[in-house]
C-alpha positions in Angstrom: 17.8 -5.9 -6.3 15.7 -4.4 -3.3 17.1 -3.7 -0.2 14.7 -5.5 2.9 15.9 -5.3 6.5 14.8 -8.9 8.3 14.1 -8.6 11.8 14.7 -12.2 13.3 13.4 -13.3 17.4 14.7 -15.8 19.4 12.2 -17.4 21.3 12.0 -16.7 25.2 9.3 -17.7 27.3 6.2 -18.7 25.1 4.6 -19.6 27.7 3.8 -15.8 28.0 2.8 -15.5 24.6 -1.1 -15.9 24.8 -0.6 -12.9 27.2 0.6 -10.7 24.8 -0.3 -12.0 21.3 -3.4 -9.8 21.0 -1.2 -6.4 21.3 1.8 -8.0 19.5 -1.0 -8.8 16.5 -2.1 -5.0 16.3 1.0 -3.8 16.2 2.1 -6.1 13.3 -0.9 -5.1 11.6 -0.3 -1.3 12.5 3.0 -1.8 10.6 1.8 -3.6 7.5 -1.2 -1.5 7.0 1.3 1.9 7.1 3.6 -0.6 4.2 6.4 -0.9 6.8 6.1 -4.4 7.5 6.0 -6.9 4.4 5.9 -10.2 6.2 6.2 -11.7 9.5 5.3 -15.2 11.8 7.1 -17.9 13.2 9.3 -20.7 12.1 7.7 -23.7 11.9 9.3 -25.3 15.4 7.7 -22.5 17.6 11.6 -23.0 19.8 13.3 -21.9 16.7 11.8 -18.1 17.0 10.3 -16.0 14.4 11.1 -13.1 11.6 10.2 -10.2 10.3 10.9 -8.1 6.7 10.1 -4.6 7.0 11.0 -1.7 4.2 13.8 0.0 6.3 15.7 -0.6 9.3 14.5 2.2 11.3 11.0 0.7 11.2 12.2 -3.1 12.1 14.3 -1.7 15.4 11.2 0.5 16.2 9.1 -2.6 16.4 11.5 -4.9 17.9 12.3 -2.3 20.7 8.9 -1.5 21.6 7.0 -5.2 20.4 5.3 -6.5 23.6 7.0 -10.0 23.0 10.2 -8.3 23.8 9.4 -6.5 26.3 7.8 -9.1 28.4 10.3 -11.6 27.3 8.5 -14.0 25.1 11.0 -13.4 22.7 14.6 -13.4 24.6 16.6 -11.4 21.9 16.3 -9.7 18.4 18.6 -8.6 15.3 18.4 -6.9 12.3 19.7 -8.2 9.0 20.1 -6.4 5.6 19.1 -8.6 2.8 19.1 -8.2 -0.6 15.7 -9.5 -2.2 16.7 -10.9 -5.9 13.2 -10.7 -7.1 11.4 -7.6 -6.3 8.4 -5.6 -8.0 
């Protein structure tokens, strides 16, 4: 089993999302292209908030701390869960 660290939003004000979605998109792909960030996007009901697996913890608090959904409050809060991925390469 490999170690992932899930980064999970709860949704704030989306109203301010198209605001910010351009600078929140280039940091996600910032993160994925340097392999820190495996996966990320919304739950289906855009209310329900969004998550996030990156490679180690350090890089998931790094994002969620400095992502410009948090700081402009289209996402209200964040955690970070360890999870143990049963099928890994």
């Amino acid at each position: 089993m490999a170690t992932k660290y899930v980064l999970l939003h709860e949704s704030g004000d989306l109203g301010k999302a198209p605001l910010h979605a351009a600078e929140h998109s280039s940091r996600g792909q910032e993160s994925h292209d340097r392999g820190d960030l495996l996966m990320y996007g919304p739950f289906a009901n855009a209310g329900d908030g969004a998550m996030a697996v990156f490679t180690t913890r350090e890089s998931a608090e790094e994002f969620a701390r400095d992502d410009p959904f948090v700081v402009n409050g289209v996402v209200r809060s964040w955690h970070v869960r360890e999870w143990m991925e049963a099928f890994s390469d």
